[in-house]
C-alpha positions as CSV (number, residue, x, y, z in Angstrom):
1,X,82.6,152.9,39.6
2,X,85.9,154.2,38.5
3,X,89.3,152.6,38.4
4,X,90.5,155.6,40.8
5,X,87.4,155.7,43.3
6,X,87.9,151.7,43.9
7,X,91.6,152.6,44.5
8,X,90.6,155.4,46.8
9,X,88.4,153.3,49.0
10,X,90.7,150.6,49.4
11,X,93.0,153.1,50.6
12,X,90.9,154.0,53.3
13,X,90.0,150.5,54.3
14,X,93.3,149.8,55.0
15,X,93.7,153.3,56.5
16,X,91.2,152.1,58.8
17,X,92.7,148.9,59.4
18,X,95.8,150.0,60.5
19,X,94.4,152.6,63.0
20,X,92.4,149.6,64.2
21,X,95.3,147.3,64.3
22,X,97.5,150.5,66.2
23,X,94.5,150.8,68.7
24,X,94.3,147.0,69.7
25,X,98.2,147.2,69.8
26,X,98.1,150.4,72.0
27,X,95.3,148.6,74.6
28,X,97.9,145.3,74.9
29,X,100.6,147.2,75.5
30,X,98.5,149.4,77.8
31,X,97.4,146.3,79.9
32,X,100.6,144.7,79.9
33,X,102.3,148.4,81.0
34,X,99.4,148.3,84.2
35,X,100.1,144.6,84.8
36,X,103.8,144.9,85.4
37,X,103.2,148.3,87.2
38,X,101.0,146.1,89.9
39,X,103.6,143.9,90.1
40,X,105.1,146.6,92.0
41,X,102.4,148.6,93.5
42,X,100.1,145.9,94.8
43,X,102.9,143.6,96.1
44,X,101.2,144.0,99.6
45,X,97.3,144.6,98.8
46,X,95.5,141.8,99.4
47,X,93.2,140.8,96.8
48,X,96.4,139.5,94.1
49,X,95.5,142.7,91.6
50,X,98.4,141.1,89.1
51,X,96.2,137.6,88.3
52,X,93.2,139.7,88.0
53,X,94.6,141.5,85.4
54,X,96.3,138.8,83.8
55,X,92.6,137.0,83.7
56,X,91.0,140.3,81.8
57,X,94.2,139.7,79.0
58,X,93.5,136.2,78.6
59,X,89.8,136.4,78.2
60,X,90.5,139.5,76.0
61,X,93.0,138.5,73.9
62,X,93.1,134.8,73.7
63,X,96.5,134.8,75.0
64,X,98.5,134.1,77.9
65,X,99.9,137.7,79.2
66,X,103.7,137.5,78.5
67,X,105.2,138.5,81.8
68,X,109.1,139.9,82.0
69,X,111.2,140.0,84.6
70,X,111.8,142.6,86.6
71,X,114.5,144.4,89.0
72,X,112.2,147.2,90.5
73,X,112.3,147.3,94.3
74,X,108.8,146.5,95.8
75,X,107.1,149.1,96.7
76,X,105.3,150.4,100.0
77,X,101.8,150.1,99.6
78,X,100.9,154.2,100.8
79,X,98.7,156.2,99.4
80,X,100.6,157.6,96.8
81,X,101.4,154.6,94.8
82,X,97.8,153.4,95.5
83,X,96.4,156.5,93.9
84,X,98.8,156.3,90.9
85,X,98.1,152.6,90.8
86,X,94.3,153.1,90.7
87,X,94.5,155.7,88.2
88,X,96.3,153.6,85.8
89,X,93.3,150.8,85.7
90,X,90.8,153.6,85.4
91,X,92.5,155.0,82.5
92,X,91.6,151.7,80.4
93,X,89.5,151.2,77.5
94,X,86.4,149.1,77.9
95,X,87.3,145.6,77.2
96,X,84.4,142.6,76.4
97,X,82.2,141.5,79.8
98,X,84.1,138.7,80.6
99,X,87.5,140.6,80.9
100,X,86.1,143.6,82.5
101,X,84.6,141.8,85.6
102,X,87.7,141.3,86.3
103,X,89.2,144.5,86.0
104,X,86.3,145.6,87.4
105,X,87.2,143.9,90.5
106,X,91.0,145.0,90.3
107,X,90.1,148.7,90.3
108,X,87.4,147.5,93.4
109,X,89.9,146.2,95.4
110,X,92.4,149.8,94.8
111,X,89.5,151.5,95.8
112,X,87.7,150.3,98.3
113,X,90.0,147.4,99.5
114,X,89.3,143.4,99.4
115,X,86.3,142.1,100.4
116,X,87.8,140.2,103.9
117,X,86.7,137.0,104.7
118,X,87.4,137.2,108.7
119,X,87.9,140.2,111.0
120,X,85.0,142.4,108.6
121,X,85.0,145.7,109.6
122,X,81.4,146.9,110.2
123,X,79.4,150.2,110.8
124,X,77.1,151.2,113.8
125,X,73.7,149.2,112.3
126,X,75.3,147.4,109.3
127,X,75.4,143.7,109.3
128,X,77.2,141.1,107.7
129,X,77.4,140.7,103.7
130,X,75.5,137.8,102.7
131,X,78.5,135.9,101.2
132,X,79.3,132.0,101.9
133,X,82.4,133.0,104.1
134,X,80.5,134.8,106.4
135,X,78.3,131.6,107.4
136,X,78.6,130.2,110.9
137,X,82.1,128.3,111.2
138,X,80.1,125.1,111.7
139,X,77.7,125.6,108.5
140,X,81.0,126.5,106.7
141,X,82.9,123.6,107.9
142,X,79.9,121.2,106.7
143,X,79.5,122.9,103.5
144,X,83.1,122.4,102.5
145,X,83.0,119.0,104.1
146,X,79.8,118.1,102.1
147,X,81.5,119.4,98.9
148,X,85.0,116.9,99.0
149,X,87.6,118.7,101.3
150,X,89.8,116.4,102.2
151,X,90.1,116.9,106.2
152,X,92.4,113.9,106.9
153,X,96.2,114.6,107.2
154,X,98.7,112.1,106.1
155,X,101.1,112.1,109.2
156,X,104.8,111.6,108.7
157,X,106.1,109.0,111.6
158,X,108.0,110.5,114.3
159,X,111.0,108.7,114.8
160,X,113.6,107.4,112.4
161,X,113.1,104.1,110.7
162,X,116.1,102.4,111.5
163,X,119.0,102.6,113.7
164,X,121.2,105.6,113.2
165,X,124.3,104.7,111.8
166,X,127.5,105.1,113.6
167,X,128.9,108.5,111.7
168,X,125.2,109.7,112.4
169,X,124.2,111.5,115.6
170,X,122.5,110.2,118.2
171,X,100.9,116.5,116.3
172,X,83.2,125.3,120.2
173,X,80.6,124.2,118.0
174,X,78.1,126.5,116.9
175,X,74.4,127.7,118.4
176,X,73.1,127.3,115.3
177,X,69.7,125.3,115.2
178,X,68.6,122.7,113.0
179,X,65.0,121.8,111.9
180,X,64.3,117.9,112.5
181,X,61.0,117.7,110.0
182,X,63.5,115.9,107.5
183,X,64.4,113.2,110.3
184,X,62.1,110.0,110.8
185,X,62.2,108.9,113.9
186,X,62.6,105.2,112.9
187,X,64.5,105.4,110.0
188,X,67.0,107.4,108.1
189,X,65.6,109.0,105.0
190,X,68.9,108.1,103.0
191,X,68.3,105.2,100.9
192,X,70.4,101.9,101.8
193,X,70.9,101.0,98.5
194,X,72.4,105.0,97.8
195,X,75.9,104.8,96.1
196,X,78.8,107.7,96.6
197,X,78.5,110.4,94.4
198,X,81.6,111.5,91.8
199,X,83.1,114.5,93.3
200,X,85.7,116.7,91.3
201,X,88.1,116.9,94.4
202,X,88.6,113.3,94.6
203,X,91.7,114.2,92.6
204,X,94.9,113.6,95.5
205,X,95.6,117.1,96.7
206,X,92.8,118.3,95.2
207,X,90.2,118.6,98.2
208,X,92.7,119.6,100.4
209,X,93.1,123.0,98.5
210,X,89.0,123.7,99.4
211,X,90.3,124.5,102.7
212,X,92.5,127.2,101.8
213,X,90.3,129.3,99.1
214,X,90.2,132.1,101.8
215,X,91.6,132.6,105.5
216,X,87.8,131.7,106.8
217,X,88.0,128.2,105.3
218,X,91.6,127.9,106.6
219,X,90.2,129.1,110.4
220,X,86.9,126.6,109.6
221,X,89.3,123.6,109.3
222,X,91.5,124.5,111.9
223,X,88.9,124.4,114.8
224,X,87.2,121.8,113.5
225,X,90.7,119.6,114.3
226,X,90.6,121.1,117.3
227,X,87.3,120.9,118.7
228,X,85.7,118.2,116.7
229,X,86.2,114.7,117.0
230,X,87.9,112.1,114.5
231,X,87.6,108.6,115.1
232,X,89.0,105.5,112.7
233,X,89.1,101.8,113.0
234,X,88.1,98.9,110.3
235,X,88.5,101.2,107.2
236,X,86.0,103.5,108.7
237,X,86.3,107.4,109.3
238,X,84.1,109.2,111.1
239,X,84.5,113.4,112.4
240,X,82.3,115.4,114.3
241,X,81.9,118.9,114.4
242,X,79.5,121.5,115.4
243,X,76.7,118.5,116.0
244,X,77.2,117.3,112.1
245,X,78.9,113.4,111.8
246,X,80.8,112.8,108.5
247,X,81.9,109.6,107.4
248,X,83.7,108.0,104.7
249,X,85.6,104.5,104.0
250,X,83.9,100.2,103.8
251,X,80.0,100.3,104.3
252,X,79.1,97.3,103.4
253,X,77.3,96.3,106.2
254,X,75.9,100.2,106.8
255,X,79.2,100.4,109.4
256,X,79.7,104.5,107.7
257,X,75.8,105.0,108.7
258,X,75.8,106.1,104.4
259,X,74.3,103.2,103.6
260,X,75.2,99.6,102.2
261,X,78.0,100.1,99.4
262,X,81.0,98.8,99.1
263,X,83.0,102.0,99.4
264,X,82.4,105.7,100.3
265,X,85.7,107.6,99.6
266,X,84.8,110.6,100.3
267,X,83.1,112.2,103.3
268,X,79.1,112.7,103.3
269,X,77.2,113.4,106.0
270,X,75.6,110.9,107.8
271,X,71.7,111.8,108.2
272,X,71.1,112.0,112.1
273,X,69.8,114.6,113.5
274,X,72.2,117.6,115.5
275,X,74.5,115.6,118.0
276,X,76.4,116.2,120.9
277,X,78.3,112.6,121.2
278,X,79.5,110.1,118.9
279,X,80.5,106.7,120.2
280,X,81.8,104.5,117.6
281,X,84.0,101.2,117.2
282,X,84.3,101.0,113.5
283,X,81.4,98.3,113.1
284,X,78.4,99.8,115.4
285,X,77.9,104.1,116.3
286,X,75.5,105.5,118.5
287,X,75.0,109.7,118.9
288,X,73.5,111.3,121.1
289,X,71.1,114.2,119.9
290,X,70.3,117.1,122.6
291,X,66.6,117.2,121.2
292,X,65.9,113.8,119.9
293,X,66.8,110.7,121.7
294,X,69.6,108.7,120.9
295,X,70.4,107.1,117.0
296,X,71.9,104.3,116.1
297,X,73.7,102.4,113.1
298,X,76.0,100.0,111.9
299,X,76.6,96.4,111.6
300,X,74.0,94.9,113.6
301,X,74.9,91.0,113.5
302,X,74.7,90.6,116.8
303,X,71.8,93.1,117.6
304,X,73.6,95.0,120.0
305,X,72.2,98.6,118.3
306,X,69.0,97.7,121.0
307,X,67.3,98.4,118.2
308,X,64.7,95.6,118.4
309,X,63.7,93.7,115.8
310,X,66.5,91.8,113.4
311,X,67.7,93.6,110.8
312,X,71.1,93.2,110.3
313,X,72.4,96.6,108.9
314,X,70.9,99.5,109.2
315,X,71.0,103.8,108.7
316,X,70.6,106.0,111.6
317,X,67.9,104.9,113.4
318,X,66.0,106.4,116.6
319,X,66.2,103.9,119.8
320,X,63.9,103.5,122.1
321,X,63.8,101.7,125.8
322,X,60.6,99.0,125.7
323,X,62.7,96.7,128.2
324,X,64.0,99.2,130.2
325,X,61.0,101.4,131.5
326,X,62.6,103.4,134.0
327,X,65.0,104.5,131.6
328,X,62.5,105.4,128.8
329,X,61.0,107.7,131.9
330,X,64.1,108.9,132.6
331,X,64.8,110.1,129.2
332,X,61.1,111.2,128.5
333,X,61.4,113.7,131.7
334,X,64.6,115.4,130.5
335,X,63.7,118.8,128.8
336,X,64.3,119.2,125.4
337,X,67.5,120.4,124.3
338,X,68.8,118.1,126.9
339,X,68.4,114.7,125.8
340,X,71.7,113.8,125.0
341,X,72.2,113.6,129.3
342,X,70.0,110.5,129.2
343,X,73.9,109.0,128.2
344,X,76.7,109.0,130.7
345,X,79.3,106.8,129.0
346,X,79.2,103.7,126.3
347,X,81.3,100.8,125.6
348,X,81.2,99.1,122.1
349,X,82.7,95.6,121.5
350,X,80.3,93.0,119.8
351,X,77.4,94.4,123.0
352,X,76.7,97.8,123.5
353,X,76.6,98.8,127.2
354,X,75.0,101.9,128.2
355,X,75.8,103.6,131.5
356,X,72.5,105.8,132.4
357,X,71.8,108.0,135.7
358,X,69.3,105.4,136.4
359,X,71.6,102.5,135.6
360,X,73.3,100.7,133.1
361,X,71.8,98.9,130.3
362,X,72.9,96.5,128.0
363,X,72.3,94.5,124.2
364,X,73.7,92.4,121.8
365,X,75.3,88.9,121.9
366,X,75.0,87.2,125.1
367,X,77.2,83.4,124.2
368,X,77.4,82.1,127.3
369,X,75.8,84.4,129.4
370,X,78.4,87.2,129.0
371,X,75.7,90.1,129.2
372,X,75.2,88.9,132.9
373,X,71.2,89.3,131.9
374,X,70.6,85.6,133.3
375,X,68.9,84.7,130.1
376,X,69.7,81.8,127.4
377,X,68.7,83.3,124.4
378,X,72.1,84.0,121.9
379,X,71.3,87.5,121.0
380,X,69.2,90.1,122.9
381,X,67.8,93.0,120.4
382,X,67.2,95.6,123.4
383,X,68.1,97.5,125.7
384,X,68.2,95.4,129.6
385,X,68.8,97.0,132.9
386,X,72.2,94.8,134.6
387,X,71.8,94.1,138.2
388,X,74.7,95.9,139.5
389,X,75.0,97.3,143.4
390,X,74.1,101.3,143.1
391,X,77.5,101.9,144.3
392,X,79.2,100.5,140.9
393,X,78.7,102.8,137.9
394,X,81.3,100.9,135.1
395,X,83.4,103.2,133.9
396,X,85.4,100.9,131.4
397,X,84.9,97.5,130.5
398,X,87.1,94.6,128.4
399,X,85.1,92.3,126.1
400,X,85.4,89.1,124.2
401,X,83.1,87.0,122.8
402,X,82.5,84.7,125.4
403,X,83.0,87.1,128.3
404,X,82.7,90.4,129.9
405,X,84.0,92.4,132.7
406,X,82.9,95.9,133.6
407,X,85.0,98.1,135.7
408,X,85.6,101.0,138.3
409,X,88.6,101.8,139.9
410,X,89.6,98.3,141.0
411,X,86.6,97.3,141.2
412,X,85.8,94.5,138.6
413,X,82.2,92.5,137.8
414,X,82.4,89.7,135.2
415,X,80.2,87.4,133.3
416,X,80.7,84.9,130.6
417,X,82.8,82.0,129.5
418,X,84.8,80.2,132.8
419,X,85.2,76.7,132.1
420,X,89.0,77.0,132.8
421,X,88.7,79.7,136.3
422,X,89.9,82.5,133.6
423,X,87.5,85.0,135.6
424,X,89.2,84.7,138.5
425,X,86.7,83.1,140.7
426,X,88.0,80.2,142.2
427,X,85.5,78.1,140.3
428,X,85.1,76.9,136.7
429,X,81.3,77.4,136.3
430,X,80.0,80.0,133.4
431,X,79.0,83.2,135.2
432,X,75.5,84.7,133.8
433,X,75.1,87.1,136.5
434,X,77.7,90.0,137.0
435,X,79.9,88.7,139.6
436,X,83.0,90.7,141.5
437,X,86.1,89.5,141.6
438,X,87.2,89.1,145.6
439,X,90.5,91.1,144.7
440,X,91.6,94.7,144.0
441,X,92.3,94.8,139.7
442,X,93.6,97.7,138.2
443,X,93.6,96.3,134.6
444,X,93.2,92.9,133.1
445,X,93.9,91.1,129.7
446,X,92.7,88.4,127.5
447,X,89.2,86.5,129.5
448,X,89.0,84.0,127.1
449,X,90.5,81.1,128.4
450,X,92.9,82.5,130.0
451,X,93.0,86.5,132.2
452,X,95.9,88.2,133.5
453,X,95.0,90.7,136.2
454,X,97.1,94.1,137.2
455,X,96.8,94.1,141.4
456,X,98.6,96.7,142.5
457,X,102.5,96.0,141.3
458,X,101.3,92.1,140.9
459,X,100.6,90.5,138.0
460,X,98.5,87.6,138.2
461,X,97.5,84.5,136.0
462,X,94.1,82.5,136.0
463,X,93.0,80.2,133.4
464,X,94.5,77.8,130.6
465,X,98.3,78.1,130.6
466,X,99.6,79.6,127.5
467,X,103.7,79.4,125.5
468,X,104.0,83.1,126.4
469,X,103.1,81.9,130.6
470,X,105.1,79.3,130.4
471,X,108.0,81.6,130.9
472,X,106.5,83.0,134.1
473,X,105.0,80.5,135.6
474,X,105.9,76.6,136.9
475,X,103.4,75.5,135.0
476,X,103.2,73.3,131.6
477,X,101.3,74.4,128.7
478,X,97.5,73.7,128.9
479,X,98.0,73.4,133.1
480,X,94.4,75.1,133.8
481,X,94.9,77.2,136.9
482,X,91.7,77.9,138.8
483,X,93.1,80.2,141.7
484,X,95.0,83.2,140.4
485,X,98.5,82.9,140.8
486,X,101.6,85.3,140.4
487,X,103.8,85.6,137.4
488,X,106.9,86.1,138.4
489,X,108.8,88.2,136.1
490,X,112.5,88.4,135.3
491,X,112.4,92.5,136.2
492,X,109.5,94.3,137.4
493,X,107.6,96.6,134.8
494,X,106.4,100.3,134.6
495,X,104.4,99.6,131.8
496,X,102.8,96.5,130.5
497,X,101.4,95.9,126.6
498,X,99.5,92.5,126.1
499,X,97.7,91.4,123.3
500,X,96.4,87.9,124.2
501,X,98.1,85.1,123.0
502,X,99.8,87.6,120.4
503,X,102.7,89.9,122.1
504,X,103.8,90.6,125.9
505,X,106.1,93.5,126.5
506,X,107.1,94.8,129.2
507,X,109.1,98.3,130.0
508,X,111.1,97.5,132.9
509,X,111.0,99.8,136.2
510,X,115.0,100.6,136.5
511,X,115.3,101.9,133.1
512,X,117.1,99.3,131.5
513,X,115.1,98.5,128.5
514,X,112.3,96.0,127.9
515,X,111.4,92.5,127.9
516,X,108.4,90.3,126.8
517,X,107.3,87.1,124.4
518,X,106.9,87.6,121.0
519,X,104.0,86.4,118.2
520,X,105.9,82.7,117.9
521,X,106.3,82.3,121.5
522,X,109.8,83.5,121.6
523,X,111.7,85.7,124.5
524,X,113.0,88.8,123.9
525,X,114.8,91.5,125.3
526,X,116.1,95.0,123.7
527,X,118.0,97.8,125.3
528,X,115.4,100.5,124.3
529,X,111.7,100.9,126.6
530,X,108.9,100.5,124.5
531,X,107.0,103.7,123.8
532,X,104.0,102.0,121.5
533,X,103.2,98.7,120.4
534,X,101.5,97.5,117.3
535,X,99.8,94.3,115.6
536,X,98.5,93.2,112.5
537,X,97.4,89.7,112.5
538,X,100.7,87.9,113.3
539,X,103.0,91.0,113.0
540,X,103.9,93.2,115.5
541,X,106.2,96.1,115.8
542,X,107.6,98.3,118.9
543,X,108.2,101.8,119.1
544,X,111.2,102.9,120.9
545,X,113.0,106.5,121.3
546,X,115.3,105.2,118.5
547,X,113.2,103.4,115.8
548,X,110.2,101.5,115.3
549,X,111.1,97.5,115.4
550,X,109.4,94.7,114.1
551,X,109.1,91.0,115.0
552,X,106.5,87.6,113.7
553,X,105.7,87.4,110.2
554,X,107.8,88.4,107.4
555,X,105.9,87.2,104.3
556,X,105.9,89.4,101.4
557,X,108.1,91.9,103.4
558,X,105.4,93.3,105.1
559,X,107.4,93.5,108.3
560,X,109.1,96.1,106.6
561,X,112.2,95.1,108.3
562,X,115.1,93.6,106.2
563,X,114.3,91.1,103.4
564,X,117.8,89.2,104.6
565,X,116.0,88.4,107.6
566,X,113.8,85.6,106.0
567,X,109.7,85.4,106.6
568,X,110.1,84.7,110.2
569,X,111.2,87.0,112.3
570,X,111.3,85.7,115.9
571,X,113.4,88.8,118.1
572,X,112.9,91.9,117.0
573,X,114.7,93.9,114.4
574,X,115.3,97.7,112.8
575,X,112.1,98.8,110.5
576,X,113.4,100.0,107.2
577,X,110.1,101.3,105.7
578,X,106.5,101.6,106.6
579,X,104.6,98.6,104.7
580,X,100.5,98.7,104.0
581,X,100.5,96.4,106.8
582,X,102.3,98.8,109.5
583,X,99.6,101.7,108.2
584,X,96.5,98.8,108.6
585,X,97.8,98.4,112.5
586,X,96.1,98.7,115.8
587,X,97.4,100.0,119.1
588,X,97.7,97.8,121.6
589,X,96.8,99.6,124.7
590,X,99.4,100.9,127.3
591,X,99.1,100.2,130.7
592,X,100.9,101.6,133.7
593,X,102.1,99.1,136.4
594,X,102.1,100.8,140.0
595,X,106.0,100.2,141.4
């Protein structure tokens, strides 16, 4: 070949190269032109046209789009400037698959609008698209749950930390069925031995953004905080929604109903079939299913799941009523879908008592006769009837490990531990039949060796004499008092808060402040009334209208209260920050004294 034809071809090679090079230039700056134009055009179209077509340059050109800034006004999304906008991103060259699914989708959404997740507008006949979003709320909310979104909300306290300073100034479920061929009746399916599974979410912040993907997740979440059920105590989360139970935090003894691990961190579902009630304490849960029984799970030391047998920990597992006929006949003549009525109320603590519309029943551990059964044996593994008169259905009841009282109105029956007259009885013989106390109670504390009982506007003391007594009472500490007796307090309260042996608060009735005996067996007063109190182990805190204050043990800090203060901190002070230890806390519960 010639010296001029290899000339000539290389000419029009790189002819062709640079009308190549011009095209590819032309298309970018064709893109980048139709991006910037949507900027303006599709400010108010849902759908967000501008990262679609930002996506389709990427994948295109291996490059981020380079965006510039710009002082148009925003336009008004009428038909006009749709129309021009739409023939702009139809006027495009063809661009590799990737990219052009998402142009594809940009022009879709000029022309035919967004695909909606809520509020779909539909023809006479048409249904539904089968999409995920258009799932029933509860599937939706289970899928999402099932997949890491993070549900549970890290709440901000209330009230300031600390004392202002001078120059400052003074928070329906859905129809759908569930088939219950992949439920054993005594036993879950899930493996005990089954470890959590790595989810991507687990990232902080990460599952939370699940919920917000479209406005039907968003709606998902919200009634599902506002219709479900959340319950936490002892490291363990449970929520209920739509008849699924999630569950997430310690199993080592099976308390999640996940199985035995050490931790779950993330929500799973715990396998029970559809439920309508979850009763739970943080060690032992029981649900109610509207088609198949009752399930239980949990920490079963004591055997109070009335499960039978002795196993310790278990999964969800189906319970049944061998001691308890006429409440296995009961349940048995309820109609399917129904079941779940068998179950009027439950009360967890160590025992589970069951209050049926053919009476109450009862299991678990029975030291000292406290499950009034009349029987010696230390634990009982199923369910008992309680002889109680038909006219008393409990509808609360106060436990401790040597003693029980069940309750209605001011009505009380107790059993248990009463070697010190701490029941109230006159006597100091254990009780192992419910007995009533011969006196009105509205509320009572402590029954272990000593009970303070809410009469009316008395207060009234039975039992072994105690520091936090003492101040109450003419009595020395350790005095056993067999006949309740008045305390006779310095004001008279609205509201009491007592944790044993632990704190005593009192709001008093004029308004004036409060009053009460602290974790060392110190007296206190403040000028503010106590809205909340809290403990962990030996620290307490108090939550007034001004800021949370903390009193007991200091060690570490973990008061939270001022390090100058030393580790003992005997009348309460200010709460500067919110320790681990504040955040691990339980409520003690209020009480309202009748004045």
């Amino acid at each position: 070949m010639s010296t001029a034809s290899n000339e000539a071809n290389t000419l029009r090679d790189g002819s062709k190269e640079l009308s190549s090079n011009q095209e590819i230039s032309d298309e970018r700056s064709a893109l980048i032109a139709a991006f910037h134009f949507s900027l303006i055009a599709a400010h108010r179209i849902p759908g967000d046209i501008p990262t679609l077509l930002a996506h389709t340059f990427s994948i295109q050109y291996g490059q981020m789009l380079p965006v510039a800034s710009t002082n148009a006004n925003v336009a008004d999304d009428d038909d006009r400037i749709i129309t021009e906008l739409r023939s702009v991103l139809t006027s495009l060259p063809a661009y590799k698959p990737r990219a052009q699914v998402f142009l594809d989708r940009a022009i879709s959404i000029v022309t035919n609008g967004p695909e909606l997740s809520m509020n779909i507008p539909l023809a006479l006949g048409e249904d539904l698209p089968v999409r995920l979003h258009t799932l029933l709320q509860g599937t939706l909310w289970a899928i999402l749950m099932q997949g890491g979104a993070e549900a549970d909300d890290r709440l901000v306290p209330s009230v300031p930390l600390a004392l202002p300073t001078s120059e400052e100034s003074e928070n329906s479920s859905d129809p759908d069925e569930e088939s219950s061929d992949d439920y054993d009746d005594s036993e879950s399916s899930m493996s005990e031995e089954s470890a959590p599974e790595e989810l991507p979410w687990e990232e902080e912040g990460a599952g939370r953004a699940l919920w917000f993907l479209c406005k039907k997740f968003a709606f998902c979440r919200a009634v599902g905080e506002k219709e479900g059920y959340f319950f936490a105590a002892n490291e363990v989360n449970f929520r209920h929604y739509a008849g699924r139970v999630f569950a997430r935090g310690e199993s080592v003894f099976c308390e999640t109903g996940l199985g035995e691990c050490e931790l779950f961190p993330s929500y799973r579902r715990v396998r029970c079939p559809p439920i309508a009630k979850l009763y739970a304490d943080g060690n032992i849960s029981t649900a109610t299913t509207p088609n198949h029984g009752i399930y239980s799970w949990g920490r079963n030391m004591f055997l109070g799941l009335g499960l039978g047998g002795s196993t310790r920990h278990v999964t969800p597992r189906r319970v049944y009523f061998p001691d308890a006929p006429h409440v296995a006949a009961y349940e048995a003549s309820l109609p399917p879908w129904h079941k779940h009525e068998l179950v009027i109320d439950m009360f967890q603590i160590i025992t589970q008592v069951m209050v049926t519309p053919v009476g109450t029943v009862i299991a678990g551990c029975n030291h000292h006769g406290r499950l009034g059964l009349e029987l010696e044996q230390p634990m009982v593994s199923t369910y008992r009837p309680l002889a109680l008169p038909e006219s008393f259905t409990p509808t609360q009841h106060r436990s401790t490990w040597v003693s029980m009282a069940l309750m209605q109105g001011c009505r009380v029956f107790v059993a248990g531990k009463n070697d010190m007259g701490q029941l109230g009885l006159g006597h100091t013989e254990d009780v192992h039949v419910f007995t009533e106390i011969p006196f009105p109670v509205d509320d009572l504390w402590g029954i272990m060796t000593f009970t303070v009982f809410l009469s009316g506007e008395t207060l009234l003391y039975a039992g072994q004499v105690i520091t936090h007594a003492t101040y109450f009472l003419p009595h020395n500490e350790g005095d056993v008092i067999v006949t309740p007796v008045v305390l006779s307090l310095t004001h008279n309260p609205k509201i009491v808060f007592i944790r044993t042996d632990l704190i005593w608060v009192f709001v008093r009735a004029d308004g004036h402040g409060s009053f009460g005996v602290g974790p060392y067996g110190q007296c206190f007063e403040i000028p503010f009334e106590a809205r909340a109190v809290k403990y962990n182990g030996k620290r307490c805190w108090i939550k007034t209208d001004v800021c949370w204050l903390g009193l007991g043990d200091n060690t570490g800090s973990l008061l939270g209260v001022s390090p100058d203060l030393g580790p003992l901190i005997t009348m309460p002070a200010a709460v500067l920050e919110f320790t681990a230890a504040f955040a691990k806390a339980d409520d003690i519960r209020l009480t309202r004294a009748v004045v």
